[in-house]
C-alpha positions as a Markdown table, in Angstrom:
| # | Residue | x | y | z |
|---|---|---|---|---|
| 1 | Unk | 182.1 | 307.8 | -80.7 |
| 2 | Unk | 184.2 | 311.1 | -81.3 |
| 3 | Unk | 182.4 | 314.1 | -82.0 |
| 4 | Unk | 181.9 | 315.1 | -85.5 |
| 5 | Unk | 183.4 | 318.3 | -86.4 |
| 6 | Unk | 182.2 | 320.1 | -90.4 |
| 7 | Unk | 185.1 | 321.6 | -92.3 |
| 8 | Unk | 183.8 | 324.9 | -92.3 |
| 9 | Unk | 184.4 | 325.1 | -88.6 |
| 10 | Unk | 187.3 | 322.8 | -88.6 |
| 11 | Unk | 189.1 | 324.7 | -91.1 |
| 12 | Unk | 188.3 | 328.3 | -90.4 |
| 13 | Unk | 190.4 | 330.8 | -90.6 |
| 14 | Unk | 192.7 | 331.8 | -87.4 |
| 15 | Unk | 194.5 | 334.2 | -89.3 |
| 16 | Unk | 194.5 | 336.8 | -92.8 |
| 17 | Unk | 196.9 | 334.6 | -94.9 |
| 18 | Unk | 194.6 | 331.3 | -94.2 |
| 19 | Unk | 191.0 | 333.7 | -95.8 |
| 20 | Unk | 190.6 | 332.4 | -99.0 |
| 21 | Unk | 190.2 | 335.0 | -101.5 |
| 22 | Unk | 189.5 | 338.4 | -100.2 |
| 23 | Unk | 193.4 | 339.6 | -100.0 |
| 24 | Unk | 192.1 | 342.6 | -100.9 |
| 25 | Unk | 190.4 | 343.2 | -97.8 |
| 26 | Unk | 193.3 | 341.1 | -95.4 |
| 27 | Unk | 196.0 | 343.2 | -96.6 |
| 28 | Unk | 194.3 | 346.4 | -96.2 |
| 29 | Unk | 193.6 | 345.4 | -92.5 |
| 30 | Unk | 197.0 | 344.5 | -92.1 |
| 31 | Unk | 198.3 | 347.3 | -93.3 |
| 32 | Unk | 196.5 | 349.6 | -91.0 |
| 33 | Unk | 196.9 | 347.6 | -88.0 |
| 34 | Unk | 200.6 | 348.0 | -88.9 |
| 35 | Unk | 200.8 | 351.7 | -89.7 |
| 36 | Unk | 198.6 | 352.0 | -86.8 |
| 37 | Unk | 195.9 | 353.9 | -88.9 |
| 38 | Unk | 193.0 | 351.9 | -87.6 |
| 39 | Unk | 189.2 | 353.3 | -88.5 |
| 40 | Unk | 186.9 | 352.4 | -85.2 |
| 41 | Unk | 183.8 | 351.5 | -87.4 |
| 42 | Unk | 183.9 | 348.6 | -90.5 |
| 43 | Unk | 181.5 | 347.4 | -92.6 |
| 44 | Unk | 181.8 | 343.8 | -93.9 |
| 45 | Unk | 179.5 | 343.6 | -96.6 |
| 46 | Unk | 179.7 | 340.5 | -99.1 |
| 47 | Unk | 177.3 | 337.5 | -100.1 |
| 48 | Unk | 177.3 | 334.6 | -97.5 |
| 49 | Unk | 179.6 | 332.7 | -96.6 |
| 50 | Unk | 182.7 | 334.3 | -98.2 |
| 51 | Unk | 184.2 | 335.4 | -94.6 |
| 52 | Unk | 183.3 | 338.3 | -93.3 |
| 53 | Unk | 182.8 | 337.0 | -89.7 |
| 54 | Unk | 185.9 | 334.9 | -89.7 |
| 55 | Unk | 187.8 | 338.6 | -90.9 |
| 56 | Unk | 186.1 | 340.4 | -87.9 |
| 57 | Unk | 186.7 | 337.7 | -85.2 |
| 58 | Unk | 191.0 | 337.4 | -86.8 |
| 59 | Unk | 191.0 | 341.4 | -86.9 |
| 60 | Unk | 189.4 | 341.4 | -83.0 |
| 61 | Unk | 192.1 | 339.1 | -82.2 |
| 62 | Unk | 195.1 | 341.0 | -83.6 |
| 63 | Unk | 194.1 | 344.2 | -82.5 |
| 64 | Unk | 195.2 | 343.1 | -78.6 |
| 65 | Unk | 197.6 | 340.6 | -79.8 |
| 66 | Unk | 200.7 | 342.2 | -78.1 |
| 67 | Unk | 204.1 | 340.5 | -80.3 |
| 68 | Unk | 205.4 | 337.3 | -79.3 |
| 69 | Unk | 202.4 | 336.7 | -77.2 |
| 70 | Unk | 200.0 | 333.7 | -77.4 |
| 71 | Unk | 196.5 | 334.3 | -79.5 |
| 72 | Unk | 194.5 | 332.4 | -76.8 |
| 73 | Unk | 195.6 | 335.2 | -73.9 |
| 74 | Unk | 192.2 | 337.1 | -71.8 |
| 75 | Unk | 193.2 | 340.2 | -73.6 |
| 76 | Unk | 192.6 | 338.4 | -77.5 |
| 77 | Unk | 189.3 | 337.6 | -76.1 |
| 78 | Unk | 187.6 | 340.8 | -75.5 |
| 79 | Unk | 185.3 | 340.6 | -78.2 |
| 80 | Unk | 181.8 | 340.9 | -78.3 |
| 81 | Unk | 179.3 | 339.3 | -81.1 |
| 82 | Unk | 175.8 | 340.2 | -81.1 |
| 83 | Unk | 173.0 | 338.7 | -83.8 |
| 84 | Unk | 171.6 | 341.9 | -85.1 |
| 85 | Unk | 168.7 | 339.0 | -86.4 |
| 86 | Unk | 167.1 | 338.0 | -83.2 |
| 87 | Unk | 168.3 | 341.4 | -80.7 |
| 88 | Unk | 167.2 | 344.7 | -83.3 |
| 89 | Unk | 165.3 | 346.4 | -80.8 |
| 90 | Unk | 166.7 | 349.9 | -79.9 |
| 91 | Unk | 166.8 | 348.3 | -76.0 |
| 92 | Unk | 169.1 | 346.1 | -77.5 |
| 93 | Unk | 171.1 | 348.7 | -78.8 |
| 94 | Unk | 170.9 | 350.7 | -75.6 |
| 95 | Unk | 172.3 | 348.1 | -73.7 |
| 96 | Unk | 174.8 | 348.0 | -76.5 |
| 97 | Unk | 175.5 | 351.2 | -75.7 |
| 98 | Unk | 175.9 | 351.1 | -72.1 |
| 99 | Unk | 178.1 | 348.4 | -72.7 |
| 100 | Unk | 180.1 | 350.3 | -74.9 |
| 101 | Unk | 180.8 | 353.2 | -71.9 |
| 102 | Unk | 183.2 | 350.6 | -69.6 |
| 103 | Unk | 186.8 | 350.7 | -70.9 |
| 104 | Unk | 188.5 | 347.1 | -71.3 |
| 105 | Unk | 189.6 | 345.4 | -67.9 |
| 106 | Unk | 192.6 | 343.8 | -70.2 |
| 107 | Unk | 194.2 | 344.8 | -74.0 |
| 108 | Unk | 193.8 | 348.0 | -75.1 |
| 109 | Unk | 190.4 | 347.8 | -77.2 |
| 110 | Unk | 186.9 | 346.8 | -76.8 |
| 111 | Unk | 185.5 | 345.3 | -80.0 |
| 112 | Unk | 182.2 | 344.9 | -80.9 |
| 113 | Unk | 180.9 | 342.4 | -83.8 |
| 114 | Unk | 177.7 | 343.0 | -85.1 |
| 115 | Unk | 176.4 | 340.3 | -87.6 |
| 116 | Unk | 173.6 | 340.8 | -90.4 |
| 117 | Unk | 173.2 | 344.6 | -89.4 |
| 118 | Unk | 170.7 | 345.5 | -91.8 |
| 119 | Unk | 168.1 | 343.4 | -89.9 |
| 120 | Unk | 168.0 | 346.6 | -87.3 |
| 121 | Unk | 165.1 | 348.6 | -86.8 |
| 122 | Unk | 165.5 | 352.3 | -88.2 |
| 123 | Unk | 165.1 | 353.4 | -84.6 |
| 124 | Unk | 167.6 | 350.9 | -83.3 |
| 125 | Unk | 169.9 | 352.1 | -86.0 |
| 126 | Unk | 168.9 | 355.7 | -85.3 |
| 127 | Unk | 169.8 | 354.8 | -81.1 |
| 128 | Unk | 173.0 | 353.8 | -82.3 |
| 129 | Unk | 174.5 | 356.7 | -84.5 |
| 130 | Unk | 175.8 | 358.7 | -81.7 |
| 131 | Unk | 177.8 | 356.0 | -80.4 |
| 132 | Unk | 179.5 | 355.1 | -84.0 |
| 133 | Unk | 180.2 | 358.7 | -84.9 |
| 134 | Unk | 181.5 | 359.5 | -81.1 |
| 135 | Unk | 182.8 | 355.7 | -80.1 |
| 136 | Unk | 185.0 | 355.9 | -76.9 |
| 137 | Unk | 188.9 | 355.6 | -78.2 |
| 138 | Unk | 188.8 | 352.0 | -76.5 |
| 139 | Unk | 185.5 | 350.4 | -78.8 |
| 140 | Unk | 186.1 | 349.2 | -82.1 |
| 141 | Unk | 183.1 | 348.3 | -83.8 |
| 142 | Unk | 183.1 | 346.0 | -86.7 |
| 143 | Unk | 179.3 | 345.2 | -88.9 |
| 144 | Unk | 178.7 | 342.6 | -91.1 |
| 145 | Unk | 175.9 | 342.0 | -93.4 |
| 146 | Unk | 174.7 | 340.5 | -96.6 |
| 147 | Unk | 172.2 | 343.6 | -98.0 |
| 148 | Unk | 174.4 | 346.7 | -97.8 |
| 149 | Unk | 171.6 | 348.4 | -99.5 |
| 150 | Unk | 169.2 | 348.4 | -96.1 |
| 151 | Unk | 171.7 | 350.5 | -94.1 |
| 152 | Unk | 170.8 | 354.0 | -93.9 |
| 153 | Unk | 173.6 | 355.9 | -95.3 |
| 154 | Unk | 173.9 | 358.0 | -92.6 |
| 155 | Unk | 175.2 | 354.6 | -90.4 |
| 156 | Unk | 177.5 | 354.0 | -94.0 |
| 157 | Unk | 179.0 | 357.2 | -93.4 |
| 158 | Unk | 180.2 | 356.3 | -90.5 |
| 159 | Unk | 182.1 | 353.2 | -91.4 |
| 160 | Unk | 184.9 | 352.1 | -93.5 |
| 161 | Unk | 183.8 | 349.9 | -96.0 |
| 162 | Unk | 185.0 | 346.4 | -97.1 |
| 163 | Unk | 183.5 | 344.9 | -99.9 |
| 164 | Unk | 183.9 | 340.8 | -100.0 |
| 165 | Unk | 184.0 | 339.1 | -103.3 |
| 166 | Unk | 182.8 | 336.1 | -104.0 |
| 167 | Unk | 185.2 | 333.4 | -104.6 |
| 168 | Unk | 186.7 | 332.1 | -107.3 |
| 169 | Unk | 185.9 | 328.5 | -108.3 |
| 170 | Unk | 189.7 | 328.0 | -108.5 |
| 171 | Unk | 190.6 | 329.3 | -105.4 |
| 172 | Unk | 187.5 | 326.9 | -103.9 |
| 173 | Unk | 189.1 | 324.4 | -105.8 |
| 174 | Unk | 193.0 | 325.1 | -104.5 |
| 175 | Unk | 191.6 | 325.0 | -101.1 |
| 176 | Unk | 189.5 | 322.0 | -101.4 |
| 177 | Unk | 192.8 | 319.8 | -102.7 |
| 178 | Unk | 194.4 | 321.0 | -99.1 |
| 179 | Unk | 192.0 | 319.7 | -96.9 |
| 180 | Unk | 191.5 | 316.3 | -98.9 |
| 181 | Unk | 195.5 | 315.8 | -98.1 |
| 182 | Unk | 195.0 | 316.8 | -94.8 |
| 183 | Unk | 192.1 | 314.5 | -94.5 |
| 184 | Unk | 193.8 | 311.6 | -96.3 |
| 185 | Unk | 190.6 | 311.6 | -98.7 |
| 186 | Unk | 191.0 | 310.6 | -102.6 |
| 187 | Unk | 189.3 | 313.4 | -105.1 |
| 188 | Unk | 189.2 | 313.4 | -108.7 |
| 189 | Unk | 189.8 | 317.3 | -109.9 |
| 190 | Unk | 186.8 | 317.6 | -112.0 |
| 191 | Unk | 184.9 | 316.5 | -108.8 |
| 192 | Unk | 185.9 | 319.0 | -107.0 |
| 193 | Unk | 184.9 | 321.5 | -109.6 |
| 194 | Unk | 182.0 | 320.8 | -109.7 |
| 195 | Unk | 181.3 | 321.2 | -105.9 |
| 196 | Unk | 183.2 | 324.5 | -106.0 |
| 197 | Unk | 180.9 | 325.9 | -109.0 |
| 198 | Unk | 177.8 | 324.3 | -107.6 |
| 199 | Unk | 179.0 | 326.7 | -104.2 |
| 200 | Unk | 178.3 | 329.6 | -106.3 |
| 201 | Unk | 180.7 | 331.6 | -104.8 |
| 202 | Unk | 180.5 | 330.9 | -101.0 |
| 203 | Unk | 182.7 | 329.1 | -99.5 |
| 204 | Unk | 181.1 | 327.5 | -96.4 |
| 205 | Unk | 178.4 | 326.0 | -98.5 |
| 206 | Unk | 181.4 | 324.7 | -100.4 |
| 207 | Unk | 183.1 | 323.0 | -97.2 |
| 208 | Unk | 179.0 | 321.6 | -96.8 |
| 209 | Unk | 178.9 | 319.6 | -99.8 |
| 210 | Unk | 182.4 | 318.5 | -99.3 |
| 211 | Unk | 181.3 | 317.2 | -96.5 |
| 212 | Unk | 178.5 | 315.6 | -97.9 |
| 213 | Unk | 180.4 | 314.2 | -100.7 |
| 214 | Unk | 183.0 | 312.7 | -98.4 |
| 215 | Unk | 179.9 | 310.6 | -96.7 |
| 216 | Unk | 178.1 | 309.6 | -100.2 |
| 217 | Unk | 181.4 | 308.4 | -101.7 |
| 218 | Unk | 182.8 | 306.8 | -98.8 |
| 219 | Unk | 186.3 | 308.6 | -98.7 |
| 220 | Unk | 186.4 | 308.4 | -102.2 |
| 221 | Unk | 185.1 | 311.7 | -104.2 |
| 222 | Unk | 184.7 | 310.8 | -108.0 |
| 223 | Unk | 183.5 | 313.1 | -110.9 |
| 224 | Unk | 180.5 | 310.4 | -111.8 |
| 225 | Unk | 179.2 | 310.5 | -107.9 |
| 226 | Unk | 179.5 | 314.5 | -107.8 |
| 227 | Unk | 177.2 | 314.5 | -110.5 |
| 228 | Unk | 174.5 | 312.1 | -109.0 |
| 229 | Unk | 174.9 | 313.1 | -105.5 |
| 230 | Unk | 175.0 | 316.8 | -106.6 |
| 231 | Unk | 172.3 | 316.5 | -109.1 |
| 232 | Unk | 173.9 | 318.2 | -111.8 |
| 233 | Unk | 173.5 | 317.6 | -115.4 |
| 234 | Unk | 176.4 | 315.8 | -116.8 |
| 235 | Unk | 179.3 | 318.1 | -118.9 |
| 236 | Unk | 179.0 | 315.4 | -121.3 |
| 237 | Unk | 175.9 | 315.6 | -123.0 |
| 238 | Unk | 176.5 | 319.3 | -124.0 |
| 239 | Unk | 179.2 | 318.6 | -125.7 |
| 240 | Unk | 177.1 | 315.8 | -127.7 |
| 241 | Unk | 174.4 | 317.2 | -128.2 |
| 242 | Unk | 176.5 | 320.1 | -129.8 |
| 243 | Unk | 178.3 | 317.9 | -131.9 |
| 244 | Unk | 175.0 | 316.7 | -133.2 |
| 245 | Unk | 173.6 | 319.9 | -133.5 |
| 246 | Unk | 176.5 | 320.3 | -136.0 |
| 247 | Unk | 176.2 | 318.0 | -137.9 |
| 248 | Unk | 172.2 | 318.5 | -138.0 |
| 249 | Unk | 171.3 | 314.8 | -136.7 |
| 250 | Unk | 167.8 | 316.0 | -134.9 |
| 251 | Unk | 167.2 | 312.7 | -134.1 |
| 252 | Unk | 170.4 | 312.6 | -132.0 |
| 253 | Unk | 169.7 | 315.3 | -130.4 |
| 254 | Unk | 165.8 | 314.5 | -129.6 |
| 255 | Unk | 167.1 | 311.0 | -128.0 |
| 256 | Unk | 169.5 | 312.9 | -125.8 |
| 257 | Unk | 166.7 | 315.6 | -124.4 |
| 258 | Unk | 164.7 | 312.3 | -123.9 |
| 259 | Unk | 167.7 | 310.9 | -121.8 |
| 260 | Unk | 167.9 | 314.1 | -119.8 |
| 261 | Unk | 164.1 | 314.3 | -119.1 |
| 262 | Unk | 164.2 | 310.8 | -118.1 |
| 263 | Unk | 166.6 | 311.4 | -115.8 |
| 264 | Unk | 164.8 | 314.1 | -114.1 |
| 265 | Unk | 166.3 | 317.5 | -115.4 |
| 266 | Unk | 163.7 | 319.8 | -116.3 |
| 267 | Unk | 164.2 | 321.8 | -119.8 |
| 268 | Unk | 165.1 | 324.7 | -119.0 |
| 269 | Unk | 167.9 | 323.6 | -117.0 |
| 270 | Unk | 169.8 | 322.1 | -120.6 |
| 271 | Unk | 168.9 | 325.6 | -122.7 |
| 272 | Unk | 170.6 | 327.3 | -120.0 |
| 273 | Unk | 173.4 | 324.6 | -119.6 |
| 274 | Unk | 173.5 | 324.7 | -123.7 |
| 275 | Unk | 173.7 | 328.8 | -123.5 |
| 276 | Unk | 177.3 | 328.4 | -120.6 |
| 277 | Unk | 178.5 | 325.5 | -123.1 |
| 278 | Unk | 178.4 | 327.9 | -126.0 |
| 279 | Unk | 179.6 | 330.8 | -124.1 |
| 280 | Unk | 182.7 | 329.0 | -123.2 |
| 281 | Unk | 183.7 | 328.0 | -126.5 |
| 282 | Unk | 183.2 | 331.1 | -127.8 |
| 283 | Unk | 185.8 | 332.2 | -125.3 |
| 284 | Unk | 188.0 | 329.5 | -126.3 |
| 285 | Unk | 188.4 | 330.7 | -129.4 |
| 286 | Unk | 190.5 | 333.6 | -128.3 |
| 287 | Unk | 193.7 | 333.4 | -126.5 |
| 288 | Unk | 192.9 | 336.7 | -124.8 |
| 289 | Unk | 189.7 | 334.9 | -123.2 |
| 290 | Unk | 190.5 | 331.8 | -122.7 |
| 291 | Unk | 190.7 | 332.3 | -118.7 |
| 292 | Unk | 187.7 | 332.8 | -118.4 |
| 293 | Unk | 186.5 | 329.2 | -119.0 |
| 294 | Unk | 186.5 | 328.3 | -115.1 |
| 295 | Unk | 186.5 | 324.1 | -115.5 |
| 296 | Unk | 188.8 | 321.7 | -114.7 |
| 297 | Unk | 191.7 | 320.7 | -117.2 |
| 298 | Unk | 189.4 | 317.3 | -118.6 |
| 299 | Unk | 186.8 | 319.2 | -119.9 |
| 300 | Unk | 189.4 | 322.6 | -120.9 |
| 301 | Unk | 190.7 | 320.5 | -123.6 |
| 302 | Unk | 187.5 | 319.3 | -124.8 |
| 303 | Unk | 186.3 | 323.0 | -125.2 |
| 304 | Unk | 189.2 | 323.5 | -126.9 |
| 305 | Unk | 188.8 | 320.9 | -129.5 |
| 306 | Unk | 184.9 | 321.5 | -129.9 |
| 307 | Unk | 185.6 | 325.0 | -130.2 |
| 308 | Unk | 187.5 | 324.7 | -133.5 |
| 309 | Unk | 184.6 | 322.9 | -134.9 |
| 310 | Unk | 182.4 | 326.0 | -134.6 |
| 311 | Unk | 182.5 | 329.7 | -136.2 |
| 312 | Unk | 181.8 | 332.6 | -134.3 |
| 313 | Unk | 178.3 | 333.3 | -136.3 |
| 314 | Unk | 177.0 | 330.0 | -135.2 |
| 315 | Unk | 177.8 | 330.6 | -131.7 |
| 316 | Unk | 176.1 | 333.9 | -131.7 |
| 317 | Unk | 173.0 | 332.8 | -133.5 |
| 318 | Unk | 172.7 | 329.6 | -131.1 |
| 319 | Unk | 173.2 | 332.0 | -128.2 |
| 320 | Unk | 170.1 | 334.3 | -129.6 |
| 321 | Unk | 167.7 | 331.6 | -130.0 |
| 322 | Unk | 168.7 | 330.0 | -126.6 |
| 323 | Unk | 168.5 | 333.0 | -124.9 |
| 324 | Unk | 164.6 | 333.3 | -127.0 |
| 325 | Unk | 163.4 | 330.5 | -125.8 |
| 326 | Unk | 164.6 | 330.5 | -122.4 |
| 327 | Unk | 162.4 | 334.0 | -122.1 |
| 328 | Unk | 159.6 | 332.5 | -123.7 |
| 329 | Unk | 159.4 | 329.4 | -121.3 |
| 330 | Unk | 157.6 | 330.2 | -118.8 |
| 331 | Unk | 154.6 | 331.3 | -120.8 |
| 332 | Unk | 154.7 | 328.1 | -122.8 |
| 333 | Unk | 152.0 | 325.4 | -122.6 |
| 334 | Unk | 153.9 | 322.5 | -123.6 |
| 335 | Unk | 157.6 | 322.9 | -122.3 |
| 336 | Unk | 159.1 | 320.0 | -123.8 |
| 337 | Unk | 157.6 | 321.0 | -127.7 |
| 338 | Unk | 159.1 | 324.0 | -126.5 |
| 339 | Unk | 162.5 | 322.7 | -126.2 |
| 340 | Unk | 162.5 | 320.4 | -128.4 |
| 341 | Unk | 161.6 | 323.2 | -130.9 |
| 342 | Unk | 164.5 | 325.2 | -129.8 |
| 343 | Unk | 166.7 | 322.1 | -130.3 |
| 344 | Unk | 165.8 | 321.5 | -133.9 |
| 345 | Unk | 166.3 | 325.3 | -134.9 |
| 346 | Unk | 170.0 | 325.0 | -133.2 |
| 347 | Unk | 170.2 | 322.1 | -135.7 |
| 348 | Unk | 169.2 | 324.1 | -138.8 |
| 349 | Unk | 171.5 | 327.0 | -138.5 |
| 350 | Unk | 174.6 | 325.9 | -140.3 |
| 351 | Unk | 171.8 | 325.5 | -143.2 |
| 352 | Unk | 171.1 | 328.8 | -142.8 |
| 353 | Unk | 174.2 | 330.4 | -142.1 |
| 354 | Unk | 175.3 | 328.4 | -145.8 |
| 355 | Unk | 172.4 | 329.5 | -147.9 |
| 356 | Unk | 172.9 | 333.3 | -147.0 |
| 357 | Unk | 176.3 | 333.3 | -148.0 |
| 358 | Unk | 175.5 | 331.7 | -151.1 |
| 359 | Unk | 172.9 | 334.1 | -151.6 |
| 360 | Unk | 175.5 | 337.4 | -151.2 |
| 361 | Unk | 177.7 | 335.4 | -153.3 |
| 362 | Unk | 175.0 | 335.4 | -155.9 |
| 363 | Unk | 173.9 | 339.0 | -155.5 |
| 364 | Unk | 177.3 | 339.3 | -156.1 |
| 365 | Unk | 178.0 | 337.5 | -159.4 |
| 366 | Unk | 174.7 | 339.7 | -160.7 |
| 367 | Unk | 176.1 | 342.6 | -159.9 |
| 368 | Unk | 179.0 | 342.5 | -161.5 |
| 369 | Unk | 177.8 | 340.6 | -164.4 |
């Protein structure tokens, strides 16, 4: 039986224009590498899994890539990683620094990757100022870590910073379509939206779940197994329940919350689901903001059409008491009165919204009568 191999080793990077979205940092890199303006200390600092090792292990590379010369030459392998998790000692960073003193057999640089950087002691950090404000023309050092804030600034000082983004869910999503061709794998779109915004951002536990999804579905990713392998609340039933919230059918909307508890989602999970639904049809209902609704193209147009159904007052108002009750849900001692509350003053406040402007309308009329 061959070896399985995941997709986020399988498809990482071996050079800047295969990073998914941080050309902001690759083209800076290659830029300096080109105009031969390279710093000898970086800092890689990002949420996880957006690619911050896979840039310092390409940039290691390149560095003592000569032209026209294979990537898998000695010289492209003079790198050295070290866990700054499991070896923060300052004898660790003495050794490091010992190390750092012989010059490179092969290629013309040394480099040094250290990865989650903050989890060094202050007096391993403190052993290892000297050598990154005085590094030996040779070492390049490049740091990576998650919590840029527990890095004395005196180390930050030292180093040119890169900040990683987290990705876009389009960009997840762009990416994702490649390797299902490559892999010969059938995937609905919306499917692999969902996995991308589920990924919050990082793109190895993106490649995780895709992995996941491929085994669960067979070879076959669909929008309806996402959602019950994924355990994510169906699109769906936001858009119903809103359309029963406008036309004030509580009932309706108490069967559907009964649905969703049945099915094992908790309620604070739909206010907050309810709260993103009426966010993005408020931004539908500018031309301006409309990018900013990050789904696939099904459920675009169905935001589109539900959002001419609704004025911006309601939205606003729904968005207050939502954002009320999620605060006050905590505290609560019976969560689903709670929600179910909230639900039935969603439902009233077209009623509302209509009796104060007949009210100013009257106010009116005696006024000028």
């Amino acid at each position: 039986m061959e070896n399985f191999i995941v997709s986020a080793r399988k498809y990482r990077p071996s050079v800047f224009d295969d990073v998914v979205g941080q050309r902001h940092v690759t083209d800076t890199l290659l830029n300096e590498i080109n105009s031969n303006h390279l710093a000898q200390s970086f800092l890689f600092t990002g949420p996880r899994g957006v690619g911050k090792t896979t840039c310092a292990r390409i940039l290691a590379k390149l560095i003592n890539q000569k032209e026209n010369d294979d990537a898998n030459q000695d010289y492209a392998f003079n790198i050295f990683e070290m866990d700054a998790a499991s070896n923060n000692s300052v004898e660790d960073i003495r050794n490091l620094n010992e190390q750092v003193r012989i010059p490179p057999q092969v290629g013309n640089y040394k480099v040094y990757i250290i990865d989650e950087v903050h989890m060094l002691s202050s007096s391993a950090f403190n052993a290892f100022l000297k050598t990154l404000e005085e590094p030996p023309k040779y070492a390049i050092f490049i740091l990576a870590t998650t919590e840029k804030h527990k890095i004395l600034p005196t180390i930050l000082s030292r180093c040119q910073i890169f900040n990683f983004k987290r990705i876009q869910v389009k960009d997840m999503v762009e990416h994702l379509k490649k390797i299902a061709i490559k892999e010969n794998i059938p995937a609905e779109e919306e499917a692999l939206h969902l996995i991308a915004e589920k990924a919050d951002g990082g793109l190895r536990d993106c490649l995780s779940m895709f992995d996941q999804m491929v085994s669960y579905c067979n070879g076959n990713i669909t929008y309806a197994k996402a959602i019950e392998n994924l355990n994510i609340l169906d699109r769906d039933y936001y858009f119903n329940i809103t359309a029963s919230i406008l036309t004030q059918n509580i009932a309706e909307v108490l069967n559907y919350f009964d649905e969703i508890v049945n099915k094992g989602f908790d309620g604070q999970l739909l206010l907050n689901g309810l709260s993103e639904h009426f966010r993005n049809l408020m931004v539908c209902k500018d031309t301006s903001t409309v990018h900013l609704l990050d789904v696939g193209e099904l459920h675009k147009s169905k935001y589109q059409v539900q959002c001419q159904q609704t004025d911006l007052s309601f939205l606003l108002n729904a968005l207050n008491i939502n954002n009320q009750f999620d605060i006050e849900f905590r505290s609560s001692k019976n969560p689903r009165l709670h929600v179910e509350l909230a639900l039935m003053k969603l439902c009233h406040i077209r009623s509302l919204l209509n009796n104060a402007v007949t009210l100013e309308e009257l106010k009116k009329k005696v006024m000028t009568s």
